[in-house]
PALUMDO-19774 format. One line per field, with one value per residue (C-alpha): x, y, z; residue in one letter; chain. Coordinates in steps of 0.05 Angstrom, whole numbers. Layout:
N
c1 c(X	...) .
c2 c(Y	...) .
c3 c(Z	...) .
type c(a	...) .
mol c(A	...) .
***
This chain:
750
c1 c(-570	-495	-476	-549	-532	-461	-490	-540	-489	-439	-494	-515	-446	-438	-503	-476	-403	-443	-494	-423	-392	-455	-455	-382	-390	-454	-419	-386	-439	-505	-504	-486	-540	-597	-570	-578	-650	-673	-658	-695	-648	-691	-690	-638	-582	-599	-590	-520	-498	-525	-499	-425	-406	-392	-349	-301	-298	-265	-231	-198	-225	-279	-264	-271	-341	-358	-322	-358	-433	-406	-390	-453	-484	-447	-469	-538	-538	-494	-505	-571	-598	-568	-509	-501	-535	-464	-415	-424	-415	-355	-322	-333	-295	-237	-226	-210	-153	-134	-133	-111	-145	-102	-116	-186	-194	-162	-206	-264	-239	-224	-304	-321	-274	-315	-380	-362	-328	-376	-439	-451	-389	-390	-429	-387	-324	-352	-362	-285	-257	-252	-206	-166	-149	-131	-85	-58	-56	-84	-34	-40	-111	-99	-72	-122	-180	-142	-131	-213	-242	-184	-222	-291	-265	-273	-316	-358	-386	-314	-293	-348	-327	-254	-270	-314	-260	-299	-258	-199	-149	-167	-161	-91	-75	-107	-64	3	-2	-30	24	-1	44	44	58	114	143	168	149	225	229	172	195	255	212	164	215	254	192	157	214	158	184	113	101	82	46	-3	-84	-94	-132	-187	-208	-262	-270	-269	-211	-165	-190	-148	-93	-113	-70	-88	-39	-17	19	3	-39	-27	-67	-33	-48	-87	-118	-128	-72	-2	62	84	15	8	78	53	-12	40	75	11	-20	45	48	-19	-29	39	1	-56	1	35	-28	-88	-81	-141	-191	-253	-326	-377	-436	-498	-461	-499	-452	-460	-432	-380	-350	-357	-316	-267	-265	-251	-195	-158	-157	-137	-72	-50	-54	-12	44	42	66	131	135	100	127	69	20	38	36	-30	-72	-48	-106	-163	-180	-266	-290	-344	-387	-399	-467	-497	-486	-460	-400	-377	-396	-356	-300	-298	-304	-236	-203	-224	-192	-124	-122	-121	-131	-195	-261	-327	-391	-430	-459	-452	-379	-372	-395	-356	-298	-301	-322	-255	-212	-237	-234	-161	-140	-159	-141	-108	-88	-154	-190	-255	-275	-277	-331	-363	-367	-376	-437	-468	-447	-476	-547	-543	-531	-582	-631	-612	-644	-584	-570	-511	-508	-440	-443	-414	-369	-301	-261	-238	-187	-156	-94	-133	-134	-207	-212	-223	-162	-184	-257	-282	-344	-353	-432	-456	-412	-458	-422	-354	-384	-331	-290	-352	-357	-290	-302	-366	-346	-303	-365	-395	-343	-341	-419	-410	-358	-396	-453	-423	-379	-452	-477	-409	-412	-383	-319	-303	-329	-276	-218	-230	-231	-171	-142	-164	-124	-67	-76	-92	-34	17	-15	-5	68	81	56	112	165	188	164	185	148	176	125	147	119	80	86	16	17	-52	-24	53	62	92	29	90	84	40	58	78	129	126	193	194	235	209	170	211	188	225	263	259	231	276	341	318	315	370	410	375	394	474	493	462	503	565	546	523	588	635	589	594	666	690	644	687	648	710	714	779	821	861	928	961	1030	1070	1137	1113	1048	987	974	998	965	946	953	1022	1039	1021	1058	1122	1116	1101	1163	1199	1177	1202	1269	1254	1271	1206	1172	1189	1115	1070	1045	978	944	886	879	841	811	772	706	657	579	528	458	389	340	270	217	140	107	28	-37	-17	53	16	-9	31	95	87	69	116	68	108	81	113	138	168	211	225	254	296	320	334	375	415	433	455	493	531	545	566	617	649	654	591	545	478	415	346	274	214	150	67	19	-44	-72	-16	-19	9	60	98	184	201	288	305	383	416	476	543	492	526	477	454	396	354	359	330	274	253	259	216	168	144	76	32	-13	-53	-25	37	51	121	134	152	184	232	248	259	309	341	341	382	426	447	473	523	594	603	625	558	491	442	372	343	260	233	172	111	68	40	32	-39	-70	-143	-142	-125	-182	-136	-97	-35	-19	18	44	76	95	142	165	178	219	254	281	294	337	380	394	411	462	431	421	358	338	275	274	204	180	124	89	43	26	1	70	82	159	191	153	170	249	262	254	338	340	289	296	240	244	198	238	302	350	342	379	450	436	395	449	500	457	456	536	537	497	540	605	581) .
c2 c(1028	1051	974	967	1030	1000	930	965	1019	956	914	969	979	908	909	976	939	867	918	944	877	844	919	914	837	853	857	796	743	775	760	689	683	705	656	603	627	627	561	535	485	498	549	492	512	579	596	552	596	663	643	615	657	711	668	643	716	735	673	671	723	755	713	653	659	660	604	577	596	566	497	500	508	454	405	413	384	334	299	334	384	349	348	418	435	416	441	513	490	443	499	554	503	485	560	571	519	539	609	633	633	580	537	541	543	472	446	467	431	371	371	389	332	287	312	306	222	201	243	194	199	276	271	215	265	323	279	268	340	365	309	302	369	370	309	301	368	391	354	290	309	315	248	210	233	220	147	145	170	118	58	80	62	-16	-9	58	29	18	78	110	81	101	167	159	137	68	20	-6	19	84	84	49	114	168	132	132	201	234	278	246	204	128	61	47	113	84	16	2	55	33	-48	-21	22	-34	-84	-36	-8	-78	-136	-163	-184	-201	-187	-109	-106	-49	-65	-84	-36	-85	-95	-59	10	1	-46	-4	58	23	-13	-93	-151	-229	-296	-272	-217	-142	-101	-19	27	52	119	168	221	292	284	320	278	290	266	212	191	196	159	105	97	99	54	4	21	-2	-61	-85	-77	-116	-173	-166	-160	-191	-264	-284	-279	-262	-297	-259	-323	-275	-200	-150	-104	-46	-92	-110	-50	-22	-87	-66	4	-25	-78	-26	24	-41	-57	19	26	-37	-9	66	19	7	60	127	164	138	171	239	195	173	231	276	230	239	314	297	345	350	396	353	318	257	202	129	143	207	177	118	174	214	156	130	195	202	132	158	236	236	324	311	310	303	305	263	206	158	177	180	116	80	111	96	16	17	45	0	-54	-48	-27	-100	-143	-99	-167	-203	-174	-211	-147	-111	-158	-141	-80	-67	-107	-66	0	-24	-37	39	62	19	48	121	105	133	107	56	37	-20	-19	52	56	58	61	129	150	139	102	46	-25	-45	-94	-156	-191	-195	-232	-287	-294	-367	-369	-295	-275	-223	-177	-184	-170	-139	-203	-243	-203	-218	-294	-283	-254	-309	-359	-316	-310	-381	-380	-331	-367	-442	-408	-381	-452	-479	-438	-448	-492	-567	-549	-484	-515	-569	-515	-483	-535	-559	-494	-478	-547	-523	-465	-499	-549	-490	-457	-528	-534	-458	-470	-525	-465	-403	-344	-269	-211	-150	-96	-60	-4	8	60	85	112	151	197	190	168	116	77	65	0	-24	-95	-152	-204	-270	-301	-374	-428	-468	-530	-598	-654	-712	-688	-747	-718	-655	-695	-743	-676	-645	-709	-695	-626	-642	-607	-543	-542	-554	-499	-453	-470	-452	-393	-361	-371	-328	-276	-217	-195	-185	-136	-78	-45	13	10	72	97	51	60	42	35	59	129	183	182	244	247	224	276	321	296	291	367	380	348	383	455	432	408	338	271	260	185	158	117	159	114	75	19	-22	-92	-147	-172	-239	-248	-218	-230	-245	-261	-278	-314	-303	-362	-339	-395	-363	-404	-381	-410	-478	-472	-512	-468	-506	-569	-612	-617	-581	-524	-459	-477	-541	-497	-446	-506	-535	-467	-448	-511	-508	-436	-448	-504	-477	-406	-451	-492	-424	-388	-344	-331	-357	-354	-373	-355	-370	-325	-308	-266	-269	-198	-143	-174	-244	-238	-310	-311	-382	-385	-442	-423	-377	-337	-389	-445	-509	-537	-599	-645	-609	-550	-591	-623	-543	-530	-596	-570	-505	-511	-459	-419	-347	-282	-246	-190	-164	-101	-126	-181	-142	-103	-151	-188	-114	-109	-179	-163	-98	-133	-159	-133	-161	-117	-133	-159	-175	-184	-239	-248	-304	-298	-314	-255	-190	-169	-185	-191	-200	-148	-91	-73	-28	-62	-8	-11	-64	-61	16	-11	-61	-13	35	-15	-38	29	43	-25	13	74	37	6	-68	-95	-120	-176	-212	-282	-282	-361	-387	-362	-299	-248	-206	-194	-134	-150	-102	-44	-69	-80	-39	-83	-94	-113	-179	-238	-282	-360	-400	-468	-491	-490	-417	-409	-408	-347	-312	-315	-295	-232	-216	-227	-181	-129	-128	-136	-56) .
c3 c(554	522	511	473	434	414	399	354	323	307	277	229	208	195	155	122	107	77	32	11	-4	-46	-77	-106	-121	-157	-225	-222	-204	-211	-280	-248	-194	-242	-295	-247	-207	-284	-309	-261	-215	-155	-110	-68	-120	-124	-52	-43	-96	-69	9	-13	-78	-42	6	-55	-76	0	-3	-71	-116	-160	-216	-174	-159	-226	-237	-191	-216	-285	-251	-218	-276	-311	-256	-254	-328	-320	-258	-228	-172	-116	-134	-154	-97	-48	-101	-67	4	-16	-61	-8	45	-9	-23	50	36	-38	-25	-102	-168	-202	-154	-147	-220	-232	-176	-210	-274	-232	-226	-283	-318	-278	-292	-356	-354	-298	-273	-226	-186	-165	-109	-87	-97	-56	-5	-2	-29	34	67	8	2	71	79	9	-21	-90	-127	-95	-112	-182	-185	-136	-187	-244	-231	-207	-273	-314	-278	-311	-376	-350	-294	-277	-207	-184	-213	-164	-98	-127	-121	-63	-19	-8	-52	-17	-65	-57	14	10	-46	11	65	32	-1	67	105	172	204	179	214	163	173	240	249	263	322	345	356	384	428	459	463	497	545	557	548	495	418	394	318	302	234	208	207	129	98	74	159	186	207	275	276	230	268	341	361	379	398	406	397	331	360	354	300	299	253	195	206	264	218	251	291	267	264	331	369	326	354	406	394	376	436	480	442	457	517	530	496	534	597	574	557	616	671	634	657	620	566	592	564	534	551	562	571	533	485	528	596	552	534	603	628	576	595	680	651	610	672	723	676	663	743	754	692	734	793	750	703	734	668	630	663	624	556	574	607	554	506	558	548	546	598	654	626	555	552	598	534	554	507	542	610	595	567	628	677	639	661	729	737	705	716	802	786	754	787	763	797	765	803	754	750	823	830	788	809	887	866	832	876	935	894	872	941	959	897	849	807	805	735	764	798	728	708	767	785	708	698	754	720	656	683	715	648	619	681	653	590	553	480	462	395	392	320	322	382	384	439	478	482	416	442	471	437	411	469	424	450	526	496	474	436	416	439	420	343	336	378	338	269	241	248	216	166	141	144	111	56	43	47	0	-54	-57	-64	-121	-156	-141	-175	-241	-247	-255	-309	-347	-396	-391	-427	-392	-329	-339	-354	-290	-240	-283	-267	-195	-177	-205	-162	-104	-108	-121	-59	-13	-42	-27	53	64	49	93	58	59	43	1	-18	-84	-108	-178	-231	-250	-324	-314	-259	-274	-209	-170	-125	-59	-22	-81	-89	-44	-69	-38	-45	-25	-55	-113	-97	-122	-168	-204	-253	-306	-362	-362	-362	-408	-456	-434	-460	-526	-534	-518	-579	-566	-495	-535	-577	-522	-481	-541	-562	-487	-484	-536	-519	-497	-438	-387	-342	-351	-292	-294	-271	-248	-224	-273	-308	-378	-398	-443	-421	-366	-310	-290	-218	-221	-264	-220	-162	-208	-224	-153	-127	-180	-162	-96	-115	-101	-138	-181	-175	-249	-247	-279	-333	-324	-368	-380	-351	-362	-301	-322	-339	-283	-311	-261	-295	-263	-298	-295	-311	-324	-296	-313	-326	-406	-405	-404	-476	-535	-559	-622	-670	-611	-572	-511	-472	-472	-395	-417	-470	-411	-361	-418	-440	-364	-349	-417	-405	-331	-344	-389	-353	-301	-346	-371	-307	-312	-245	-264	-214	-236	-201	-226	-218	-228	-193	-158	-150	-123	-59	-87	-134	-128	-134	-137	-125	-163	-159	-127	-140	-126	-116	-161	-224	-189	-175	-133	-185	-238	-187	-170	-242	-265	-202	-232	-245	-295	-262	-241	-283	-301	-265	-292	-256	-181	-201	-244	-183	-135	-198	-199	-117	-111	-173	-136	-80	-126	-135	-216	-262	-306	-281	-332	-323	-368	-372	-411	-420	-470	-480	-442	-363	-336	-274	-254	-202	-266	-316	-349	-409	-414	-342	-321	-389	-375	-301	-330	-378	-328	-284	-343	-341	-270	-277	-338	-300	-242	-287	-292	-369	-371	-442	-452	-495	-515	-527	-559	-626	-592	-648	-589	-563	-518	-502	-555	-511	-456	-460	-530	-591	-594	-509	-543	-581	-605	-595	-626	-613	-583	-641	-638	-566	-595	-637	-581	-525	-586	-595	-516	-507	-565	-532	-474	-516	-532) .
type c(x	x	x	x	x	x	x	x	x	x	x	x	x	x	x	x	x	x	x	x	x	x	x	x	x	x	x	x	x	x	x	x	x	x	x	x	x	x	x	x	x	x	x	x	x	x	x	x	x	x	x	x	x	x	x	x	x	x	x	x	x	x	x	x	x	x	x	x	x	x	x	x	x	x	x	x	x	x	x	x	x	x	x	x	x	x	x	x	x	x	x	x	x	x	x	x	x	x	x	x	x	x	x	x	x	x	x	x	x	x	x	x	x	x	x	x	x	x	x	x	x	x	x	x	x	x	x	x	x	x	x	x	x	x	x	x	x	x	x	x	x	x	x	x	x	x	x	x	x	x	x	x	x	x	x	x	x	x	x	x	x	x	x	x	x	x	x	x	x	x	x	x	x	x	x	x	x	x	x	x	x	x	x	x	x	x	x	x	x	x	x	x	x	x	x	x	x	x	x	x	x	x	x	x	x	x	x	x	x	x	x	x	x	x	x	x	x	x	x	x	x	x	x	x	x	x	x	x	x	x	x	x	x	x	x	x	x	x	x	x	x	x	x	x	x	x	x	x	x	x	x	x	x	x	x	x	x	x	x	x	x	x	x	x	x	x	x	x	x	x	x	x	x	x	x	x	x	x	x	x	x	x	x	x	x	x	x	x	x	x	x	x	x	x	x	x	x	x	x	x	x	x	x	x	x	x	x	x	x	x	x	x	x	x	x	x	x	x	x	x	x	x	x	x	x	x	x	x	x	x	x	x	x	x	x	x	x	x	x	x	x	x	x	x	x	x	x	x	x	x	x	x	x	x	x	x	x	x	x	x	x	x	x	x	x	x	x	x	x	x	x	x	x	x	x	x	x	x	x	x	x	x	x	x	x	x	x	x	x	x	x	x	x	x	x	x	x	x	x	x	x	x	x	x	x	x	x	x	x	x	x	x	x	x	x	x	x	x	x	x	x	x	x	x	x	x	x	x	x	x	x	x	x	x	x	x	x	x	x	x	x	x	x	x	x	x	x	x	x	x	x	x	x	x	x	x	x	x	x	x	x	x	x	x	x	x	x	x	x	x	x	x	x	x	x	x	x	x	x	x	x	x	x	x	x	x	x	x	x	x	x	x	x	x	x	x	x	x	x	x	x	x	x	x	x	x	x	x	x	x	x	x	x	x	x	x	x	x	x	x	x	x	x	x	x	x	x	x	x	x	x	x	x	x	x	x	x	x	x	x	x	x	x	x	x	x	x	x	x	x	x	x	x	x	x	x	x	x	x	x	x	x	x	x	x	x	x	x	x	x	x	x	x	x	x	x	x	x	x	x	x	x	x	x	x	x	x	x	x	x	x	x	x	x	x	x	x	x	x	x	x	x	x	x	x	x	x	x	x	x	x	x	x	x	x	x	x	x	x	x	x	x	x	x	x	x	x	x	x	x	x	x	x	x	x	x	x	x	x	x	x	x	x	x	x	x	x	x	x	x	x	x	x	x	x	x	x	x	x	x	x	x	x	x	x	x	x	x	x	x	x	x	x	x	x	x	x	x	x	x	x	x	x	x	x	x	x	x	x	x	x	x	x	x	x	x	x	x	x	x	x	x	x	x	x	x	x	x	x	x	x	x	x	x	x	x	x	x	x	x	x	x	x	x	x	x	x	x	x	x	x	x	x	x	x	x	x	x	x	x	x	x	x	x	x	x	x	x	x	x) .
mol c(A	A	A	A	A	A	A	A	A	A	A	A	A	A	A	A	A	A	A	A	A	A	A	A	A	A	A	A	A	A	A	A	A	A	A	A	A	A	A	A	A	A	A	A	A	A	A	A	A	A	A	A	A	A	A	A	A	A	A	A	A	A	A	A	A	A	A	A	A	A	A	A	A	A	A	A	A	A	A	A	A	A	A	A	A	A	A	A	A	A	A	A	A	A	A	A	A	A	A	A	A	A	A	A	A	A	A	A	A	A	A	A	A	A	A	A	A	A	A	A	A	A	A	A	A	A	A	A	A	A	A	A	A	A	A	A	A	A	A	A	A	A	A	A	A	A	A	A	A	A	A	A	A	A	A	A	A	A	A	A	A	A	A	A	A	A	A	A	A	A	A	A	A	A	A	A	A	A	A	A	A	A	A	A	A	A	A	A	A	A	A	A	A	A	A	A	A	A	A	A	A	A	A	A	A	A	A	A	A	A	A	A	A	A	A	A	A	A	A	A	A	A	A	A	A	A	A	A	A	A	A	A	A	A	A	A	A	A	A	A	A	A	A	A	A	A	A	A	A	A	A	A	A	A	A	A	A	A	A	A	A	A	A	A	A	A	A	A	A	A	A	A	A	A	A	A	A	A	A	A	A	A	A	A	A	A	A	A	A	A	A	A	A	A	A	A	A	A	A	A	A	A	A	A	A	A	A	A	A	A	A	A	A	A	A	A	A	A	A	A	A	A	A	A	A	A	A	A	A	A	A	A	A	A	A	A	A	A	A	A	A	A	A	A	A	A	A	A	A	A	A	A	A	A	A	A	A	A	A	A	A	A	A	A	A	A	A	A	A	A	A	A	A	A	A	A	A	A	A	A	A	A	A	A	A	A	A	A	A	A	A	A	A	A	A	A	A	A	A	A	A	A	A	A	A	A	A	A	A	A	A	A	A	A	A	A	A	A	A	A	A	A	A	A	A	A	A	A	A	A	A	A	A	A	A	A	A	A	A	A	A	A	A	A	A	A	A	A	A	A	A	A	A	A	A	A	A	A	A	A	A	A	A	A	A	A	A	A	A	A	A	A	A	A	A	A	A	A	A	A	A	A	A	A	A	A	A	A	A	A	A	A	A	A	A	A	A	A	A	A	A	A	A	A	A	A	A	A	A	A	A	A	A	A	A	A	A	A	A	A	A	A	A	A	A	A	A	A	A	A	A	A	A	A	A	A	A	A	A	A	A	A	A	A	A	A	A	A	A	A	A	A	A	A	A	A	A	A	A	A	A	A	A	A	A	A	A	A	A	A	A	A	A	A	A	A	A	A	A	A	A	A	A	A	A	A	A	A	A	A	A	A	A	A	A	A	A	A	A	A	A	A	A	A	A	A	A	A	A	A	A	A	A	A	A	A	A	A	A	A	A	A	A	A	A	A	A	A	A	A	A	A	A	A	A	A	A	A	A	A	A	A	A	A	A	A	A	A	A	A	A	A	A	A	A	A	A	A	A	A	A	A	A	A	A	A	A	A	A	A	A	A	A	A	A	A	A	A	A	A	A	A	A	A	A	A	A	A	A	A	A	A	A	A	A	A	A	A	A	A	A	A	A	A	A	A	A	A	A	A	A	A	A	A	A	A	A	A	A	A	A	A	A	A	A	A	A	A	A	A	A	A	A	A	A	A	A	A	A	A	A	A	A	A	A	A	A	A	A	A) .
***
């Protein structure tokens, strides 16, 4: 009878203390709440505004729920009841993280900008808010819907999925900007680590963020070598280590003690995945046999408990940790079950995997008995560290059950549907264009295969967000594919006097390098540090050293320049009334220049390069640094071909990247190019534009001149932005070379 009394006594007071609360917020949103139960949003909105403003008020402040019942307000209009309808809940869940006024107040402009830009997208937003905020910060925030709301201006529907976290992009932003721990953070340590744990040196690469959920959700291996996810999100940085090292851990088991592949044939997805679940417990017993230490890496994942609910998944979950965890018990006969078939079964063939198939087909069809629901579109394998299982299967004669792999092919199929489709309702001449340049393409992409390749991911400068996008681009730097080089000596004969011109031109150019020389008996000035010593020795009543003079040397000329060749589908048009494409001028210039560098003692290196999205930018080395001007540099000059985009920014930071490797004394940068960065993977006409500009800075302040000789007659040229209108000069023919290079030795002369 007390305790009742008590219970009742406390809940009036809390009744008392809320009557209070709404009593003292009264004056602040009232005037709110009424505005919006007037204008007739439905009593939805009204009630999400009534149950969370005074949540946002505790939270953050007074002022902040009317913020709040302003934005609410605001959305309604804009982009309907529905809508406004979750801004409540989502605000009262971001106040909990924001915690002051400023804070709050810009995310409510962050939604109001967007109901504002796009309507459409703020549902899509709210739906993400709440992970943003809690990975990547309100800043990062700030900048992730920044760059969605710049993609409407070209494309509104992409600009939605932007912001709902659904286009790729997005999801490679979310990743890279999130403070949990990444694959790339430690994707050295962790080679090192399963080379050193297993003996194994298979490739270790990070799940592309264009593979399914499930995939890019778990680790997975197969002949290819080994595939980690880039991230485990909801873990801090020192479980997802951990996650890491399990996850190694355990797929080296599966390498080491899974003989053989097992076939699907007739297996039902829910006998399948308890197979899996049988297999992954048989290796991790046979690796505790060697290495008992991983059994506290391990059972430290499988925390699912006895008491949770009689689904297949947490079944399957707890049977996994009665198998691994010998201090856990669980009553359940289904768990009981499984667990003695195991152990009698590995007692008497611990390295025969057959008994996994059966004894987990038999499972399987108990489950199925139970009537309890599996749905293998959703599932994903517990515990988190465990591989998806698709290595140990094969599914040649049922590919339903590996649809997220299908669905990657297929979407292949189907671009190539798409794209058969629209070539047929082209007309005849732009029909003929493209299949003129898709075999262009095609050939570069054959000639590429024959090469060894390496892959260099660059980041990007985004103008919208003032931000660099990290890890952005990936530079594909192969050597240039070879062709006779008839044509292009039969012109460099013809254009012997510019050489001699270029030759006598680069000579006299005053671009050598100065020493100082100190601690001299004569010379230009004192130097300093000498002096000092003499007066020191003096005070000390010692013979002074005489050499304290120091002059200025000439060392020699010490220029190393790389030379970069746009080899884009537009580098293919005429330069001029000759007849020549703009390429053909690029090879002849190229070869003139680095012969002649080469006569007069400058280091010359030439590369050509185009783009094909930001996950294909080409860099063709056509010469490298101390490389001789000889045949096979003018068959890999003669063999650059014009085709896909120009994408300036990467490949001006992989030029600056190999040009800081050098010791010279200068390093110059040259681009020639005909016209503007594009790229058919940016809508956006100003960015690749500012990225180049951007890296044409970085490449300044890390002390590397960078020029641009822009070729061809292009009205629309974008170079004098780009490098700074005295860093270019404008070629529309040959005979203009001389004077060019005169104006860049001149430059550096300064």
């Amino acid at each position: 009878m007390a305790a009742t009394m008590t219970e009742a006594a406390t809940a009036k007071t809390n009744t008392v203390e809320t009557r209070e609360y709404e009593r003292q917020m009264s004056a602040v949103w009232t005037k709110a709440l009424s505005r919006i139960a007037q204008a007739g949003y439905g009593e939805t909105v009204t009630q999400a505004y009534r149950t969370c403003g005074p949540m946002v008020a505790e939270a953050v402040s007074e002022e902040a729920a009317a913020d709040l019942g302003r934005l609410v307000s605001w959305i309604a209009i804009r982009s309907g009841r529905c809508a406004s309808a979750r801004v409540p809940h989502t605000a009262a869940r971001a106040a909990q993280y924001l915690k002051t006024f400023p804070a709050f107040s810009e995310w409510c402009a962050l939604l109001e900008r967007t109901g504002r830009d796009l309507p459409e997208a703020v549902e899509a937003l709210l739906e993400t808010s709440d992970r943003s905020l809690a990975e990547i910060g309100l800043s990062g925030y700030r900048t992730f819907v920044g760059m969605g709301l710049a993609l409407r201006l070209t494309n509104r529907e992409k600009a939605r999925l932007f912001l709902a976290g659904e286009d790729p992009e997005a999801r490679h932003f979310l990743d890279r900007q999130s403070s949990v721990l990444r694959f790339d953070d430690e994707e050295l340590r962790l080679k090192t680590f399963h080379a050193a744990l297993w003996g194994q040196l298979p490739p270790i690469v990070e799940t592309p963020a264009t593979a399914p959920e499930q995939m890019r959700r778990r680790a997975g291996f197969g002949r290819d070598g080994i595939r980690l996810p880039s991230g485990f999100p909801g873990f801090d940085r020192a479980d997802s280590l951990k996650l890491y090292h399990a996850a190694l851990a355990h797929v080296g088991a599966h390498i080491a003690f899974t003989r053989q592949v097992f076939e699907r044939k007739s297996l039902k997805p829910l006998q399948v995945a308890v197979i899996s679940l049988l297999e992954d417990a048989r290796v991790e017993r046979l690796a505790l046999q060697k290495m008992p230490g991983l059994r506290s890496l391990w059972s430290s994942f499988h925390t699912i408990d006895a008491r949770s609910a009689d689904l297949a998944t947490t079944l399957m979950a707890r049977l996994s940790r009665t198998l691994i965890d010998p201090e856990y018990s669980d009553a359940n006969g289904w768990v009981e079950k499984g667990k003695r078939l195991f152990e009698e079964a590995f007692a008497a063939t611990p390295n025969d995997q057959t008994f996994c198939r059966r004894i987990g087909g038999l499972l399987a069809n108990d489950l199925g008995q139970m009537r309890l629901q599996f749905d293998a579109r959703t599932y994903v394998v517990q515990p988190a560290y465990r591989d998806d299982n698709l290595g140990i299967w094969t599914f040649d004669e049922e590919p339903d059950l590996i649809e997220m792999d299908v669905a990657v092919e297929t979407e292949g199929v189907r671009l190539e549907q798409q794209e058969r489709d629209e070539a047929e309702q082209q007309e005849p001449e732009e029909q003929e264009k493209h299949e003129e340049e898709a075999a262009a393409a095609e050939k570069l992409r054959l000639r590429d295969e024959d090469a060894v390749t390496r892959l260099i991911t660059y980041p990007e400068y985004d103008h919208v967000s003032r931000r660099m996008r990290p890890d952005w681009c990936t530079v594909h730097v192969t050597e240039a594919p070879r062709k006779a080089a008839t044509g292009l000596l039969r012109s460099l004969r013809q254009e012997t006097r510019i050489q001699s011109s270029l030759i006598s031109l680069i000579s006299g150019a005053n671009v050598n390098a100065f020493q100082r020389e100190r601690r001299l008996e004569t010379g230009d000035f004192l130097d300093l540090d000498a002096c000092i010593d003499a007066q020191a020795s003096r005070r000390n009543r010692e013979i002074p050293d005489p050499r304290i003079f120091g002059r200025k040397s000439c060392k020699g000329r010490d220029l190393d320049i790389l030379l970069l060749i746009d080899q884009s589908h537009s580098t293919g048009e005429p330069a001029g009334e000759g007849g020549a494409s703009v390429l053909d001028l690029e090879r002849l210039s190229a070869a003139i220049m680095a012969g002649s560098m080469e006569t007069t003692g400058d280091n010359c290196a030439l590369a050509g390069f185009c783009s094909d999205t930001r996950e294909t930018v080409r860099y063709a080395r056509i010469k490298d640094f101390g490389q001789p001007v000889d045949q096979g540099v003018y068959e890999r000059l003669a063999g650059l071909q014009s085709a896909f985009s120009t994408r300036l920014g990467p490949v001006m930071r992989h030029g600056g990247r190999e040009l800081a490797e050098r010791t010279a004394y200068r390093k110059v940068l040259l681009v020639v190019t005909d016209g503007e960065p594009s790229d058919i993977d940016v809508d956006d006409p100003d960015y690749l534009l500012e990225d180049a500009r951007f890296a044409s800075r970085e490449l300044a302040m890390a002390g590397i001149d960078v020029f641009c000789f822009s070729l061809g007659d292009n009205r629309n040229d974008y170079s004098g932005r780009i490098f700074g209108s005295k860093n270019v000069r404008k070629l529309a023919d040959l005979s203009r070379l001389p004077g060019a290079l005169l104006g860049l030795y001149g430059e550096l002369k300064k």
